[in-house]
N, C-alpha and C positions, 0 to 999 in steps of 0.2 A: 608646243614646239612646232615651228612652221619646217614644212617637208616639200622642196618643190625641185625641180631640175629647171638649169636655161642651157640654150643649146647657145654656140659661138655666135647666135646674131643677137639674143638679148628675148629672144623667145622661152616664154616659161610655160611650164606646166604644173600646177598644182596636185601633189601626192598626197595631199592629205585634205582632200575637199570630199564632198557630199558624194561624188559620184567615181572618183578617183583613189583607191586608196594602196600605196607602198607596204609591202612589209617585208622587213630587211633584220637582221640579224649580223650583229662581227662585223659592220663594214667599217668601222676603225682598227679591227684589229688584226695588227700588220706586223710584220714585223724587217727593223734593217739591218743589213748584211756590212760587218765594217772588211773594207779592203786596207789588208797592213803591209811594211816595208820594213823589213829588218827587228820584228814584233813590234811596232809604234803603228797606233791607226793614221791613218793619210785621209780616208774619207769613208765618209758610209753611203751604200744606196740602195734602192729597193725594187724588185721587180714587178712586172705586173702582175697582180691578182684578176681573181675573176668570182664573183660572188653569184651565187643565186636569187633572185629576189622573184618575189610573187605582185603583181602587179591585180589588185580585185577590181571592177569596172561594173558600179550598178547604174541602171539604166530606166526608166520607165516603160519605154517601146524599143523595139528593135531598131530603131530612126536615131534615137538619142544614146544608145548604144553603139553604132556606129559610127554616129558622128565623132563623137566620146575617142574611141578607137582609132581611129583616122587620123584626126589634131595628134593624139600621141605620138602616131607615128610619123607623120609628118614632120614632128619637132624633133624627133631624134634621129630621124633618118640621113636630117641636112649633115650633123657632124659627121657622120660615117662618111657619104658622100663628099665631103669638102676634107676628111681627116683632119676636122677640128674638133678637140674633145670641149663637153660640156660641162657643166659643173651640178652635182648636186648637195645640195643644203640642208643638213639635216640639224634644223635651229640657227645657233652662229657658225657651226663647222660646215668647209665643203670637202668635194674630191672632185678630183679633175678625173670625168670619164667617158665613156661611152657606154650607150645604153642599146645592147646591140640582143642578136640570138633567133631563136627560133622563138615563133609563138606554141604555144602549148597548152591545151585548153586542158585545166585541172579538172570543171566542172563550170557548171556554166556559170558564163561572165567572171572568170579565173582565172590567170595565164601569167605564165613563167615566160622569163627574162635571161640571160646574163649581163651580170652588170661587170662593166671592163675598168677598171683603177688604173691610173697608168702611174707608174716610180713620175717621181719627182726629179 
């Protein structure tokens, strides 16, 4: 199953490559809120979530590490900047998000994310 994020200009990043790798948990599961009138539902919607996800990054030299690093961030930086969400793909499903937070080194070449869902 192909794993990759594009950010609003058509820039992708591969999550599931040799040197890249996502690991995510629950990010389908969501759940919607129906709003009713008179007990009849009218419509349902959903708010945003915000998931954790661990983001691994191996490298051979500290050169191809930061490069590695850098591209990432540069491709998801653009939607935060421009507050255009980008999509990630996990197989044929995506989510419209942002890939945003603090970096956070778990242990080396290891680092935490929040990833932002935004309601539909």
């Amino acid at each position: 199953m192909d794993v990759y994020y594009i950010n609003h200009l058509n820039e992708k990043i591969l999550l599931d490559s040799e040197n890249v790798i996502l690991k995510y948990q629950e990010l389908f599961n969501y759940s919607w809120d129906a709003d009713t009138d008179n007990g009849k539902i009218t419509s349902f919607t959903r708010e945003m979530a915000t998931y954790p996800i661990t983001v691994t990054v191996t490298a051979d030299s500290d050169e191809e590490f930061a490069d590695i690093l850098n591209n990432f961030h540069s491709i998801v930086v653009k939607d935060i900047i421009n507050h255009k969400p980008g999509r990630l793909y996990i197989g044929d499903q995506y989510l419209s998000c942002y890939i945003s937070g603090d970096i956070k080194r778990m242990r080396l070449w290891v680092f935490r994310y929040r990833l932002k869902i935004l309601p539909l």
